[in-house]
NUPA-838030 format. One record per residue (C-alpha): residue in one letter; x, y, z. Coordinates in steps of 0.001 Angstrom, whole numbers, plus 500000, padded with zeros to 6 digits. Layout:
NUPA-838030
aXYZ...
This chain:
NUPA-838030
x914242384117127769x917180384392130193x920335382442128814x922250379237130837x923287375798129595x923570372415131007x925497369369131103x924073366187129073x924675363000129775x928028361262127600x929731358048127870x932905359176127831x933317363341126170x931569366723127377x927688367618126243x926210370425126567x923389372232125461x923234376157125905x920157379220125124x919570382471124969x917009385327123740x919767386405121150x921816384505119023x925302385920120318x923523385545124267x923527381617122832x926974381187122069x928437382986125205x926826380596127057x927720377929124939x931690379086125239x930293379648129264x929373375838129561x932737374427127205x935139376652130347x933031375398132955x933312371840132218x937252371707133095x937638375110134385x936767377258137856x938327380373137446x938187382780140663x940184385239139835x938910389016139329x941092390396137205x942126389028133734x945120389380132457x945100389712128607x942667390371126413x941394388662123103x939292390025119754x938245387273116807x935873387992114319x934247385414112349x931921385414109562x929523382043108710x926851379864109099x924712379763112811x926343376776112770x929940377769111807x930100380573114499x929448378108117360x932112376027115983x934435378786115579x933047380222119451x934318377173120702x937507376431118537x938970379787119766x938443378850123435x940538375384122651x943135377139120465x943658379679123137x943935377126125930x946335374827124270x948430377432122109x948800380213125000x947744378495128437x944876380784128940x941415380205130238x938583382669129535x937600384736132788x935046387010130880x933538386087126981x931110388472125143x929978387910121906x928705391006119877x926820390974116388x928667392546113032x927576392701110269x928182389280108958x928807387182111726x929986387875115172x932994389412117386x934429387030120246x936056388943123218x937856386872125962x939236388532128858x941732385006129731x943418384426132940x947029382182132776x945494378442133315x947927378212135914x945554380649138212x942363378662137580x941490375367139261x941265372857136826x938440370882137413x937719368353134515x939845366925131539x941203369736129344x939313369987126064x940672368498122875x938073369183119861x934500369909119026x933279366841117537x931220368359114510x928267364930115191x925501366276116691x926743370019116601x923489372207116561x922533375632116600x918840376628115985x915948379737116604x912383379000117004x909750381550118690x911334380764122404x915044382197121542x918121380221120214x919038376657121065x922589375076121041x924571372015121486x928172370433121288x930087367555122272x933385368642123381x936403365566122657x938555365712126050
């Protein structure tokens, strides 16, 4: 199974839903889908670089995926240009090569919170399955 997500219909916040053949190819595409819902970035080059580790639940690493990308974005002003997400040993390690937000073209309200209703994260024999609802 080759990973993607895609947009889900919402009355008024951002759904996705996001897969993979891996659980870590899951939640890059998951933290792929949260950028591209507000965020084109063209650039080439980033300009910093970011490491997080997190230990948790299936459930807890998505949220924590997707918390970083938020944090990042309101703390520093920095929108991922690159994401990888490798295994450890209990849990995961998020790297984000981030771009100033000033050089991407902001496409979509900025996100505000991952609402934890309806947040999902699940294997069966076809790979891993996730989805969010993003607050904007």
């Amino acid at each position: 199974m080759s990973g993607g997500f895609r947009f889900l219909p919402h009355t008024a916040d951002i759904r996705f839903e996001a897969w993979g053949s891996t659980r870590e190819q899951c939640l890059t595409e998951a933290a792929r889908a949260l950028v591209a819902a507000f965020a084109e970035v063209a650039v080439e080059e980033a300009e910093s670089t970011r490491t997080a580790e997190f230990d948790g639940t299936d459930e807890q690493l998505l949220l924590a995926v997707l918390d970083e990308i938020i944090y990042l974005l309101d703390a520093e002003g920095t929108v991922p240009l690159g994401i990888r997400v490798r295994p450890r040993a209990t849990g995961i390690a998020l790297e984000l090569a981030n771009v100033a937000v000033a050089r991407a073209e902001i496409i979509g309200a900025a996100p505000k919170a991952v609402s934890l209703n309806e947040l999902q994260i699940e294997h069966d024999p076809r790979g891993w399955h996730c989805a969010a609802t993003i607050d904007v």
